[in-house]
C-alpha positions as CSV (number, residue, x, y, z in Angstrom):
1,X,13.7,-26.9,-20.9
2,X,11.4,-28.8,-23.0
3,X,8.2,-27.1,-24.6
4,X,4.5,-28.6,-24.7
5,X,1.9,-27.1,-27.4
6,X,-1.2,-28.9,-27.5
7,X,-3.3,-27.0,-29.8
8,X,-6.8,-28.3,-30.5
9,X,-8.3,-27.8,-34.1
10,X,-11.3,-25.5,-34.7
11,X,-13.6,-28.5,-34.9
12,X,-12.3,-29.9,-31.6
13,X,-14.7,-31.5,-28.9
14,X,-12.6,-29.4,-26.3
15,X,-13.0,-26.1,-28.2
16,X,-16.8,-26.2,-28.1
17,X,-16.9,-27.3,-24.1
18,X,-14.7,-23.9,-23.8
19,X,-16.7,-21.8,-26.4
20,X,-19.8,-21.9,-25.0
21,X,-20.0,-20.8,-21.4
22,X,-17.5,-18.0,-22.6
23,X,-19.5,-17.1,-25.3
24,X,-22.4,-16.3,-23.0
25,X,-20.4,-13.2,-20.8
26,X,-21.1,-11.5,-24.4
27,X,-17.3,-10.4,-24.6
28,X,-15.2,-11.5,-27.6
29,X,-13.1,-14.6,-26.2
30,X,-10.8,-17.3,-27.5
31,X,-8.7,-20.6,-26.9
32,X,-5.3,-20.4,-26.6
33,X,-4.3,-20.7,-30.3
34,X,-5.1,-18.9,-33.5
35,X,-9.0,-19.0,-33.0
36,X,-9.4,-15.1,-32.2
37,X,-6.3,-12.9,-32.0
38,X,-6.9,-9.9,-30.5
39,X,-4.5,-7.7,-32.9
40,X,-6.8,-8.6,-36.0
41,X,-10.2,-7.6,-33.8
42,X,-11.0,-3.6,-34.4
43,X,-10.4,-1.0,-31.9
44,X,-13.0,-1.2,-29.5
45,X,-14.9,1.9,-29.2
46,X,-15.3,1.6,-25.5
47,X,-11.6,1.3,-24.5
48,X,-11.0,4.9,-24.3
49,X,-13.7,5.5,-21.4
50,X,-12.5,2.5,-19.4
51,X,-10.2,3.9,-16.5
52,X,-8.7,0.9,-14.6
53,X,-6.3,0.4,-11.8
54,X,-3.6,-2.2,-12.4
55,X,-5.5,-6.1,-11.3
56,X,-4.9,-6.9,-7.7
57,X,-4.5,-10.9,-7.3
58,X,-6.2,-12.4,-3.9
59,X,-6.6,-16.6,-3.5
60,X,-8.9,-16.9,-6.2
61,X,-9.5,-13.8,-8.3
62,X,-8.1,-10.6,-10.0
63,X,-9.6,-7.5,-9.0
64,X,-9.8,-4.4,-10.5
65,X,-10.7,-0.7,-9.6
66,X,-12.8,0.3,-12.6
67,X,-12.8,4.6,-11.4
68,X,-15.4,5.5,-14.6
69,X,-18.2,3.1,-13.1
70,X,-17.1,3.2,-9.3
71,X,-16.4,-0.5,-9.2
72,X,-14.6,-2.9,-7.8
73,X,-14.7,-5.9,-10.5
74,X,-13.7,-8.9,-9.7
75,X,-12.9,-11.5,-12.1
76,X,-12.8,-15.4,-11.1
77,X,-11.3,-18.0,-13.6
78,X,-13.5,-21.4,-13.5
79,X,-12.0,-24.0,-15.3
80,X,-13.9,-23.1,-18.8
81,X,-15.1,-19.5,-17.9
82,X,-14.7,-16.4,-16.2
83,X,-17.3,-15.2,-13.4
84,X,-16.7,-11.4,-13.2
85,X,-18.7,-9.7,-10.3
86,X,-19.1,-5.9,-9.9
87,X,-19.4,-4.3,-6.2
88,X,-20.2,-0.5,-5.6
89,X,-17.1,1.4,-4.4
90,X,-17.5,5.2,-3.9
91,X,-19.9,6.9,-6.3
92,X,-19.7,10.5,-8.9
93,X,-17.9,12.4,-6.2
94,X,-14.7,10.3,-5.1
95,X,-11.7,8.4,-7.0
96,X,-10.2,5.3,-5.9
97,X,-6.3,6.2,-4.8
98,X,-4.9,2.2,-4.6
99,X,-6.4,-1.1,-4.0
100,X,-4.2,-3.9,-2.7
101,X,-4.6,-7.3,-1.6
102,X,-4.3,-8.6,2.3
103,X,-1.1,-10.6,3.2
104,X,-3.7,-14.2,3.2
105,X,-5.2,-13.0,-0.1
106,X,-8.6,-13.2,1.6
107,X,-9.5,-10.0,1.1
108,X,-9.0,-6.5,-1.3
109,X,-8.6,-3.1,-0.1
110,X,-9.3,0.4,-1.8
111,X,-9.1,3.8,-0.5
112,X,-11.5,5.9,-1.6
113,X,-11.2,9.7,-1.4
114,X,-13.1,13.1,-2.8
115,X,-12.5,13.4,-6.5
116,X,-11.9,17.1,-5.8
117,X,-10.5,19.3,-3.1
118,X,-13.9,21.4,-3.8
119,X,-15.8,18.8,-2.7
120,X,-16.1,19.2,1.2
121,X,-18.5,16.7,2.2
122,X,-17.1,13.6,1.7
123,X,-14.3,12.1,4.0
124,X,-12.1,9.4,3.0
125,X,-12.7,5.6,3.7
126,X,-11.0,2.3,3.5
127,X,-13.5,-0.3,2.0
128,X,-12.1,-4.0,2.7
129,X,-14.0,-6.5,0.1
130,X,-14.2,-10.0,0.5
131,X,-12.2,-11.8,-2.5
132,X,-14.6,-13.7,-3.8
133,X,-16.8,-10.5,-4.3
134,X,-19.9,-12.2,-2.6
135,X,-20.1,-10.2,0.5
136,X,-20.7,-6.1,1.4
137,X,-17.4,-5.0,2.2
138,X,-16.2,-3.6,5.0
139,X,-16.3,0.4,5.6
140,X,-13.5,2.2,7.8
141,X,-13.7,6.0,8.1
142,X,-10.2,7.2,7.7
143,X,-9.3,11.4,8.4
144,X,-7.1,11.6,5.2
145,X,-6.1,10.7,1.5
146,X,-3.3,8.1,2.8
147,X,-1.1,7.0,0.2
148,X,0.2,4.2,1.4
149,X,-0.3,0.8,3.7
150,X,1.7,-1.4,5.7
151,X,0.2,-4.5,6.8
152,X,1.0,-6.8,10.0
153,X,2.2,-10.2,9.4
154,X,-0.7,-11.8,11.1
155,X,-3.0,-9.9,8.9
156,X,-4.9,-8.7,11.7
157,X,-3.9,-4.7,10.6
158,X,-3.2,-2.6,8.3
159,X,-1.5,1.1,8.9
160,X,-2.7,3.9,6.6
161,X,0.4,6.4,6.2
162,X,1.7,9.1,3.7
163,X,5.5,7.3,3.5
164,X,6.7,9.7,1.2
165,X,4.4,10.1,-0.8
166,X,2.1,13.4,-1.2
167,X,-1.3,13.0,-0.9
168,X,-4.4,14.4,-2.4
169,X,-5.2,17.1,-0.5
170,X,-3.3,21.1,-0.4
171,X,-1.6,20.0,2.7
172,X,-1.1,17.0,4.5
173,X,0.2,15.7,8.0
174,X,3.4,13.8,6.7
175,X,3.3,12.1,10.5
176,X,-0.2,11.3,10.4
177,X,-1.0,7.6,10.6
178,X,-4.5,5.8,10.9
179,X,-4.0,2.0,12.7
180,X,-7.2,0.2,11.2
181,X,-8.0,-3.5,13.0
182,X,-8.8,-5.5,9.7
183,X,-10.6,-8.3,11.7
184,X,-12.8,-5.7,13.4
185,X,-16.1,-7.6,14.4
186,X,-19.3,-5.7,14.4
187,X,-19.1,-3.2,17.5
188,X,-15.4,-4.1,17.5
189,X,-12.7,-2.1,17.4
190,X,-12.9,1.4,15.7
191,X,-10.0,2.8,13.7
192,X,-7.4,4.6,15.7
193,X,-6.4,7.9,14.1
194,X,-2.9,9.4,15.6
195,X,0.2,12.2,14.8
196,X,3.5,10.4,15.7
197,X,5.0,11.8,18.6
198,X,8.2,11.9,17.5
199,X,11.3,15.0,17.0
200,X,10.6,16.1,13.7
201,X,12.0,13.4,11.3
202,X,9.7,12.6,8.5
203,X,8.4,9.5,7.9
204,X,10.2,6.6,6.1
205,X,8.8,3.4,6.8
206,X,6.3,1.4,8.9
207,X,7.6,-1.9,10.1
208,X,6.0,-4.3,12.1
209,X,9.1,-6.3,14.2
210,X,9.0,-9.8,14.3
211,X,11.2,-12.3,15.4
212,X,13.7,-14.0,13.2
213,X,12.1,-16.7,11.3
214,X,8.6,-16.0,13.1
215,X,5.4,-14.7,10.7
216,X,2.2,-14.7,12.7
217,X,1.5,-12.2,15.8
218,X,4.1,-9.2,16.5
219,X,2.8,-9.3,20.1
220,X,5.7,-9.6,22.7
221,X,5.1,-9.9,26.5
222,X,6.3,-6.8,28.6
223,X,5.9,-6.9,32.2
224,X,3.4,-9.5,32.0
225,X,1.1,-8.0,29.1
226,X,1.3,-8.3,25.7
227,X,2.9,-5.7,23.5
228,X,1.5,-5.8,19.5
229,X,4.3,-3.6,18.5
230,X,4.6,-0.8,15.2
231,X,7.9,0.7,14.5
232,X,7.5,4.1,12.9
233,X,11.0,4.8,11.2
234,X,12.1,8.7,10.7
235,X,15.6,10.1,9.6
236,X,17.9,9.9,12.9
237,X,14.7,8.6,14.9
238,X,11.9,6.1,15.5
239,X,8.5,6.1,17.4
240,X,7.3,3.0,18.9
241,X,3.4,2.2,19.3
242,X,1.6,-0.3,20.9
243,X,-1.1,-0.9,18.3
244,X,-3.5,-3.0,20.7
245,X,-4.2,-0.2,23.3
246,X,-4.8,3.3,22.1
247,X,-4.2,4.2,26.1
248,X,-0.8,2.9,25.9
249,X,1.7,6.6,25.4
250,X,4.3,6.4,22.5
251,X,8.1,5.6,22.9
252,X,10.4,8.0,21.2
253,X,14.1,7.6,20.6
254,X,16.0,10.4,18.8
255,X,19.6,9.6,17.6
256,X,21.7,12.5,17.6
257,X,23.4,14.0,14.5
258,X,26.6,13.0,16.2
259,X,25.9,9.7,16.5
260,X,25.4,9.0,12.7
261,X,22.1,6.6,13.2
262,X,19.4,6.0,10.6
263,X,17.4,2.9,11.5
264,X,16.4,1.3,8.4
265,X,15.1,-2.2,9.4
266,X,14.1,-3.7,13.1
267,X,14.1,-7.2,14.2
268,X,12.5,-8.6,17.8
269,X,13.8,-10.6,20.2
270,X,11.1,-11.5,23.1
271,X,13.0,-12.3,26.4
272,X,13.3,-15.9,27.0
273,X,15.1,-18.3,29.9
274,X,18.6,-16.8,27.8
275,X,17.8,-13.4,28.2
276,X,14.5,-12.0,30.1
277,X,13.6,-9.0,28.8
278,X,12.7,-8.2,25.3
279,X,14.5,-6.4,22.8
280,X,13.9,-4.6,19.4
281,X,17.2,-4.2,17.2
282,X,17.7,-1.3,14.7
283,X,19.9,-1.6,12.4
284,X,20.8,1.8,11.0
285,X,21.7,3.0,6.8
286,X,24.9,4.7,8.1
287,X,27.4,4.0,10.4
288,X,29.0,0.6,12.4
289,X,26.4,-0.1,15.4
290,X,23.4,-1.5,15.8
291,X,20.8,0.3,18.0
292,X,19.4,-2.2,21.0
293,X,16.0,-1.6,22.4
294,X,15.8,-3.3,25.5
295,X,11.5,-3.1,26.3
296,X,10.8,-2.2,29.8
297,X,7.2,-1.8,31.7
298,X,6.6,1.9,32.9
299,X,3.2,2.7,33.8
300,X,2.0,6.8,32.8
301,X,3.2,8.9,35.7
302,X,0.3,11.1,34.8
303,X,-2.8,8.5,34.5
304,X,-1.3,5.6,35.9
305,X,-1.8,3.6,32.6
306,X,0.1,1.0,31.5
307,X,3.3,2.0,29.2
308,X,6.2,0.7,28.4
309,X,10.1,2.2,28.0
310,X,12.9,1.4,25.9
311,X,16.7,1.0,27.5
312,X,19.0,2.1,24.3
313,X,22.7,1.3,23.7
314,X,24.9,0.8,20.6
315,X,26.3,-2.6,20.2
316,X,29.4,-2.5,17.7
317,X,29.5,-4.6,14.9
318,X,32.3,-3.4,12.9
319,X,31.3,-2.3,9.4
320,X,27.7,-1.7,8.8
321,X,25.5,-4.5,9.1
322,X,23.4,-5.3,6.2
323,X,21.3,-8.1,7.5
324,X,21.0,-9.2,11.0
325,X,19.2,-12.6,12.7
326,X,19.0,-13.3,16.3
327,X,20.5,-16.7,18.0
328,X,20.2,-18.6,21.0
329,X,23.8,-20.3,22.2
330,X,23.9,-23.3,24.9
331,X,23.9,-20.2,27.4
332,X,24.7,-17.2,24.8
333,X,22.1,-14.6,23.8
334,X,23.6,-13.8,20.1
335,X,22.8,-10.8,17.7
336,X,24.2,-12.0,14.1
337,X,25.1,-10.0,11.4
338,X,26.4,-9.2,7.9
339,X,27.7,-6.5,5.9
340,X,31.5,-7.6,5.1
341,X,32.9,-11.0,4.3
342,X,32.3,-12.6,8.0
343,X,28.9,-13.3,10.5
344,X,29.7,-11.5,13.3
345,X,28.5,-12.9,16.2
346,X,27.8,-10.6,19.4
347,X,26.9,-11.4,23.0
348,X,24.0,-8.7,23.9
349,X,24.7,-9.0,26.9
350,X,28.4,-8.2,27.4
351,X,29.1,-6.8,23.2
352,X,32.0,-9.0,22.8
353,X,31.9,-11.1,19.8
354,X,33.8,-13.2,17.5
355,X,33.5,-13.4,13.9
356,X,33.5,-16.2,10.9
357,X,35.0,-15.2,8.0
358,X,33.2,-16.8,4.4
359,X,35.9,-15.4,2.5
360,X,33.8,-13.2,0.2
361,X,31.5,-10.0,0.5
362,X,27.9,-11.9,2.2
363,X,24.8,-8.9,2.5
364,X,22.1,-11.3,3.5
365,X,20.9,-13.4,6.3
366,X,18.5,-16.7,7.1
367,X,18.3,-19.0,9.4
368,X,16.9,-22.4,8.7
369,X,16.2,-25.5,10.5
370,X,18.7,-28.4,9.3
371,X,18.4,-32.1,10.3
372,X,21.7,-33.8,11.5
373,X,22.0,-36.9,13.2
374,X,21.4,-35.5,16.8
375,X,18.7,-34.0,15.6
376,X,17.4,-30.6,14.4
377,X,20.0,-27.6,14.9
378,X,20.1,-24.3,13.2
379,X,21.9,-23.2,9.9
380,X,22.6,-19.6,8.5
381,X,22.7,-18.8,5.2
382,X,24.8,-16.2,3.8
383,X,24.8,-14.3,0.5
384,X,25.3,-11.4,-1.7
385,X,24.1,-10.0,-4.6
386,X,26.6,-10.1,-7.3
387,X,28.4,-12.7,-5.5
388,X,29.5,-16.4,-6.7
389,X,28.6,-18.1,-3.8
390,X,26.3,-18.9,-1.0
391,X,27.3,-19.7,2.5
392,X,25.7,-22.0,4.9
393,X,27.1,-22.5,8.9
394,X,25.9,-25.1,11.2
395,X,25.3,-22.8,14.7
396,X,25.6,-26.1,17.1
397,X,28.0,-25.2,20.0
398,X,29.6,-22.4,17.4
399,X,31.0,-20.2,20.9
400,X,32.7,-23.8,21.2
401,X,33.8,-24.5,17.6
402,X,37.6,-23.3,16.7
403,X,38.3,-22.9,13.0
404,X,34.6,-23.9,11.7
405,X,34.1,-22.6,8.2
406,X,31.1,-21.9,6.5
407,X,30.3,-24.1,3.2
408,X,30.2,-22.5,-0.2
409,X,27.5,-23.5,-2.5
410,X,28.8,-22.5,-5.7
411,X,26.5,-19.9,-8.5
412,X,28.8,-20.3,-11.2
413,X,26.9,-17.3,-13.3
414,X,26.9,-14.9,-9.9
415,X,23.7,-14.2,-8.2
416,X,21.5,-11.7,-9.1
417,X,18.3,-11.8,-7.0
418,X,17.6,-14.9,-5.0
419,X,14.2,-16.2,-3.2
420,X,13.9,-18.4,0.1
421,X,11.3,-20.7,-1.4
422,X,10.9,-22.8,1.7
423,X,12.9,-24.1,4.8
424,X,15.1,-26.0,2.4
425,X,15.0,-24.5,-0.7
426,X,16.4,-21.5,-2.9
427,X,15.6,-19.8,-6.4
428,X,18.3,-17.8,-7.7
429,X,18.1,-15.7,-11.1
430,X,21.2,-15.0,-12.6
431,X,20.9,-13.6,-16.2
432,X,19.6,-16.2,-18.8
433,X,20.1,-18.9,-15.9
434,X,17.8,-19.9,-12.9
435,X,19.4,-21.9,-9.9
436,X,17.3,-24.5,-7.4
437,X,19.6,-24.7,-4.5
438,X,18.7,-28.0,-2.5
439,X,20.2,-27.0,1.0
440,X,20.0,-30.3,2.3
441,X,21.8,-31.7,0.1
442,X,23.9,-29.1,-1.1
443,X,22.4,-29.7,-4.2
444,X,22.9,-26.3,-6.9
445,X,20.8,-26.8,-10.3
446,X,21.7,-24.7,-13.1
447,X,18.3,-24.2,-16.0
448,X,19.0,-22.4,-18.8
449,X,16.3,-20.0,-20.3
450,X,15.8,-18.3,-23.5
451,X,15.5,-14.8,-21.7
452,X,15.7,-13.4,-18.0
453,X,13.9,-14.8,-15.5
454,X,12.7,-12.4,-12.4
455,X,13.2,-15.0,-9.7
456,X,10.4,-12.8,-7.5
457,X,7.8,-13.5,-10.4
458,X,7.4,-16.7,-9.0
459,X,4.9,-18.9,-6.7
460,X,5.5,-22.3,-5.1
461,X,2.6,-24.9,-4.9
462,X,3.9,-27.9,-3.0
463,X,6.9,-29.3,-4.7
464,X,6.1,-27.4,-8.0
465,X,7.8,-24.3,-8.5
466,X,6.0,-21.6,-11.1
467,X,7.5,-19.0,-12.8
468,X,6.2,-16.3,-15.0
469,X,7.8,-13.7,-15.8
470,X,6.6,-10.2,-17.6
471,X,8.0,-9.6,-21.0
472,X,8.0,-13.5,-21.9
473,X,6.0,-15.4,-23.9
474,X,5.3,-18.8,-22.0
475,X,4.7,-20.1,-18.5
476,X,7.4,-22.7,-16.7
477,X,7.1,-25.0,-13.9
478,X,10.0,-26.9,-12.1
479,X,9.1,-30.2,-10.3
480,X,11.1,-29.5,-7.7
481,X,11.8,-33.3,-6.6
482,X,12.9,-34.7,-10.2
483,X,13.9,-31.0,-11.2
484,X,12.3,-31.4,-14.7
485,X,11.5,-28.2,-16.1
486,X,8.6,-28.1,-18.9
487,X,6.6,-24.8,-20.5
488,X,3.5,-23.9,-22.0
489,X,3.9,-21.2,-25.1
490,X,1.5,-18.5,-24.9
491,X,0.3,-16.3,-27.4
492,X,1.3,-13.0,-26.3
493,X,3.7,-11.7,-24.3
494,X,2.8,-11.8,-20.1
495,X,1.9,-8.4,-18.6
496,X,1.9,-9.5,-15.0
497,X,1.9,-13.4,-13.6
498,X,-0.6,-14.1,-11.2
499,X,-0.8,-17.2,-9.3
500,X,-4.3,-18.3,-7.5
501,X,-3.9,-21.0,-5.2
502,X,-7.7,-20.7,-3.9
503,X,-8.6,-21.6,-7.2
504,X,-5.9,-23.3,-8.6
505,X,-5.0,-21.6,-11.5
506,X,-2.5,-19.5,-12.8
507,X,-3.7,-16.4,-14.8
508,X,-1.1,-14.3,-17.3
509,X,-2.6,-10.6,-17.8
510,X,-1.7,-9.4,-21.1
511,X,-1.6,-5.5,-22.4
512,X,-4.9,-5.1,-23.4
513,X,-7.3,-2.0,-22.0
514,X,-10.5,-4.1,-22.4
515,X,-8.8,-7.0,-20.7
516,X,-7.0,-9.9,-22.1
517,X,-5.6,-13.2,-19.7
518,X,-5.0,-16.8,-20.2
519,X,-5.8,-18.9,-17.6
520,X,-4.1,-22.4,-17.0
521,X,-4.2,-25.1,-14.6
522,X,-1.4,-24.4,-11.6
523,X,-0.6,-28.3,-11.4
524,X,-0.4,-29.0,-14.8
525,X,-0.6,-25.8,-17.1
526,X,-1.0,-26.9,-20.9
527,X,-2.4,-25.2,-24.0
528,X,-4.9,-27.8,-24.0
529,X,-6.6,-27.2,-20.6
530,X,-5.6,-23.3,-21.0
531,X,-8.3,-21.1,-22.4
532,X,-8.3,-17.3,-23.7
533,X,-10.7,-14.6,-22.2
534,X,-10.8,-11.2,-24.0
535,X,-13.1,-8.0,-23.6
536,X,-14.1,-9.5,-20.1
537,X,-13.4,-5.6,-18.7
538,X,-16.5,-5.0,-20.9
539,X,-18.5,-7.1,-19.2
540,X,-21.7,-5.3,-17.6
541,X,-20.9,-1.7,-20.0
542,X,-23.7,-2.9,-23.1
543,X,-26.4,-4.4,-20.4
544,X,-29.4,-2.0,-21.1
């Protein structure tokens, strides 16, 4: 992996282009290089009143929760300066609890709460900033200290819930949620506050079921209307809510203790010419079935509203499935799944099935479009972790296909975590070696690294793959069509790896409680076009 340092001397054009709009924040900044190191500064005497949450990265800025000052501050790398804005958020009586970022990056969230359980006029509220910090941000009124979110694929809501967590307060709901419509326009929707109606179980996760290989809407037509679906997952349980009509009542299905069921993940099927009715698969932490949901419209006996119903059975699978897709035969509704060395394939309709072995443990599941000479046909993609191997398996008339194997892509180092970059490509870390698997072409490419790589501390941009890890010292991109790998050194060692693509850089957080980043160009990062910004946290603290 070849190394570039371009280091421009003191007296350099380029370092006083980069010194001066720095210079004017009034924070203590530098170029990459040995200009100003932050070690050989003093301890600043502000560091020990600043009280930050960890930065939250959006399209084109960092954002932090600065809970001393009640600010959000966002910080937005330019290609020679930083522009750090500061927005209100709560005031003397609350604390911040987390702040995320929305699935798009479009937006930051922070809950804000009472500082103190004395304090018993001020309820808790979910303030939703625009990224670029420019705007007011939206307010939500929320009934508790939530500690956690879950957010819909389409971005269009977010679910306030306690997960298992404990919140702030002396006692807390552990089934209360709060359904809050992020794209709320003014006299919109309000947020919908709500006790799961389930049997007990606690809380464990929120999913929101999507088909396989589908991102955008969870909505699914039932009886003609459509159904934005929330799966609330409890120990031997799970609660179903349609999130797009408060009026709609909640389904309920309990597993009993003999049955051995504890969903753990869901995936949707909406009915189609194969199959006409909808279905939501559970697949379960214990035991050898999977739980089918087959959604049904049932109107409220009581109001006459309309509801919905769920038609349960337990499809048999043989061991426990780890990983499941769904797939369309010429005339074959199919459930696939995972969990031993084979893809079991299952007609939901009748539960027989037929299996294709790979030969080795496989514990994960993707389907892919692949191009053939008739024309476009789907693929699985098979795989373990700790395994040698991954698996592909061309599904074109597979009820039809005696004796088709699945291909082995050879990991010669094993796998250790692995990343579905795109449709055709894979990133798989595996010790001191990182894999680009070219599934096209079959194509495995071993790069060899000086220390770990975490494959999930990683962003794609185009056909240029960047990786930046925590704990090293340099930033790597991998041009993914002539698979030439090249690095940029850094001075210090990366704290967290944050890739903007609204703004187009990459930005490497170091440990540093008055704030220390480099920022570098995503298409081309260098030490010459990379710049330094230190004390930037400070910003705003000395301004009379």
């Amino acid at each position: 992996m070849s190394l570039r340092n371009h280091e421009p001397s003191d007296g350099s054009p380029l370092l006083e282009r980069l010194r001066r709009p720095l210079a004017s924040l009034g924070l203590h900044l530098g170029l990459v290089g040995p200009l100003i190191l932050p070690g050989c500064l003093p301890d600043d005497p502000y560091a020990d009143d600043l009280d930050l949450l960890p930065p939250v990265s959006t399209r084109e800025s960092l954002a932090y929760v600065d809970q001393a000052r009640h600010e959000l501050v966002v910080v937005r790398p330019e290609d020679d300066r930083l522009d750090i804005l500061r927005r209100g958020v709560g005031d003397d009586r609350t604390t911040v609890l987390w702040s995320r970022a929305t699935l798009d990056g479009s937006h930051v969230m922070t809950l804000v709460a009472p500082a103190s359980e004395k304090t018993e006029d001020i309820d808790e509220q979910l303030y939703l900033f625009p990224a670029d910090g420019e705007d007011d941000p939206q307010v939500y009124d929320v009934l508790a200290p939530f500690t956690g979110v879950a957010l819909s694929p389409d971005g269009r809501r977010a679910v306030l819930h306690f997960g298992s967590g404990v919140g702030s307060g002396a006692l807390q709901n552990a089934n209360q949620v709060a359904i809050v419509p992020l794209d709320r326009a003014p006299g919109g929707e309000v947020v919908r506050n709500l006790t799961l109606n389930g049997f007990g179980g606690r809380l464990q996760s929120i999913q929101f079921p999507t088909p396989t290989g589908a991102e955008g809407p969870t909505a699914v037509d039932v009886g003609g209307r459509p159904l934005e679906l929330v799966a609330f997952l409890a120990e031997g349980e799970v609660v179903l809510v349609d999130a797009g009509n408060e009026l709609t009542d909640q389904v309920a299905v309990r597993f009993g203790a003999e049955v051995g069921f504890s969903p753990e993940a869901t995936l949707l099927r909406p009915g189609d010419e194969v199959f006409g009715k909808p279905v939501l698969f559970l697949r379960s932490s214990v035991g050898s079935d999977v739980a089918m949901l087959t959604l049904v419209d049932k109107s409220d006996e009581a109001t006459g509203e309309p509801g919905f119903s769920a038609q349960v059975s337990l499809i048999p699978v043989g061991e426990r499935a780890t990983d499941m897709a769904t797939y369309n035969g010429a005339e074959t509704p199919y459930l696939v799944t995972v969990g031993s060395s084979a893809m079991i394939f299952t007609d939901i309709r009748t539960q027989g099935s037929f299996s294709v072995g790979t030969g080795a443990s496989v514990q994960n599941l993707f389907m892919r479009d692949a191009q053939t000479a008739a024309g476009t046909i789907k693929q699985a993609v098979a795989w373990a972790s700790g395994g040698n191997a991954l698996y592909t398996l061309d599904l074109d008339d597979i009820e039809n296909t005696i004796g088709r194997t699945p291909e082995p892509l050879a990991i010669e180092t094993g796998i250790q975590d692995l990343v579905v970059l795109d449709n055709d490509r894979v990133l798989v870390s595996s010790g001191l070696n990182l894999y680009v698997v070219d599934l096209p072409l079959s194509q495995v490419t071993p790069l060899s690294a000086q220390s770990p790589y975490d494959a999930r501390s990683s962003a794609l941009d185009g056909n240029r793959l960047l990786l930046g890890t925590p704990g090293q010292t340099w930033v790597s991109t991998v041009d993914l069509l002539t698979l030439n790998p090249e690095s940029m050194v850094l001075d210090d060692a990366i704290g967290s790896f944050h890739y903007l693509p609204g703004a187009g850089k990459l930005v490497m957080v170091h440990a540093d409680p008055v704030g220390h980043l480099t920022v570098a160009d995503a298409q081309s990062p260098s030490r010459s076009s990379s710049y330094v910004a230190w004390g930037y946290l400070l910003d705003g603290m000395l301004d009379p």
